[in-house]
C-alpha positions as CSV (number, residue, x, y, z in Angstrom):
1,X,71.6,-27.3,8.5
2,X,70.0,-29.3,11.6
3,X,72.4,-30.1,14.8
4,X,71.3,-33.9,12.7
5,X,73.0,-33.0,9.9
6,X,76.0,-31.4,11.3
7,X,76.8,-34.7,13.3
8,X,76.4,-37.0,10.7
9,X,78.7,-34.7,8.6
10,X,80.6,-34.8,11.4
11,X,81.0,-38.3,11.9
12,X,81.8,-38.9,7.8
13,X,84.3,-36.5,8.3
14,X,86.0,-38.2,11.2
15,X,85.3,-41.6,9.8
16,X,87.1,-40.8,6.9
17,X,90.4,-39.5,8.6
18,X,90.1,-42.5,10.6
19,X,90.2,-45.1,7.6
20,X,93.1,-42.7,6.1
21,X,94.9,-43.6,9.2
22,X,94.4,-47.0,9.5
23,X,93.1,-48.5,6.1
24,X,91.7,-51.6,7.7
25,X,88.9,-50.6,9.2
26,X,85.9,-51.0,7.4
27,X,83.6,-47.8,6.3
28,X,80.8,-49.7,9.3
29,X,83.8,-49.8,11.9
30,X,85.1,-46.4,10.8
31,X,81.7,-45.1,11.4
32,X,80.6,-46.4,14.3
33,X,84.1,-45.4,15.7
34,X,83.4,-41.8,14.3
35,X,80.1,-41.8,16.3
36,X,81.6,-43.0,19.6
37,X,84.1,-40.4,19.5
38,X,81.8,-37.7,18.4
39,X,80.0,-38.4,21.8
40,X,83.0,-37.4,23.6
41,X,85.0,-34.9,21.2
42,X,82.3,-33.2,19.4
43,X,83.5,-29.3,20.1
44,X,86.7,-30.9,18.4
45,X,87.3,-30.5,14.8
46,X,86.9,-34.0,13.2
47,X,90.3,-34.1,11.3
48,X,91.8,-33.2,14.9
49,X,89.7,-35.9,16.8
50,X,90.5,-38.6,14.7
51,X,94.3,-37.7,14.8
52,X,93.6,-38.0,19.3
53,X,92.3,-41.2,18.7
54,X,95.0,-42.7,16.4
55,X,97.7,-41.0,18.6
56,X,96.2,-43.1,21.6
57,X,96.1,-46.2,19.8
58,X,100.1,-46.2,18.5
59,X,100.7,-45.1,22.1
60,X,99.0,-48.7,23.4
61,X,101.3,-50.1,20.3
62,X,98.1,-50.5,18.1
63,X,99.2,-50.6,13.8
64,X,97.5,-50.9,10.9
């Protein structure tokens, strides 16, 4: 597998944990949001950085 393929994997991943969290995002938003944070949390696992990224939103009072 290419470092390519491990970050778009990545990023479907993350996207996916992301739109499990909060349901209104669309799968573009999700993804683009999964890419964003892969730039800064990629030595994370992806379930893990989308769970740091919805805990920061509920803590600025953000909801689905």
């Amino acid at each position: 597998m290419s470092n390519d393929d491990d970050r778009d994997a990545w990023i479907d991943r993350c996207s996916i944990e992301l739109r499990a969290f909060r349901p209104s995002l669309s799968p573009d938003e999700a993804e683009q949001l999964a890419a964003d944070i892969w730039c800064d949390s990629s030595h994370m696992v992806p379930e893990d950085a989308a769970e740091r990224e919805v805990a920061s939103w509920r803590s600025l009072g953000i909801r689905d």
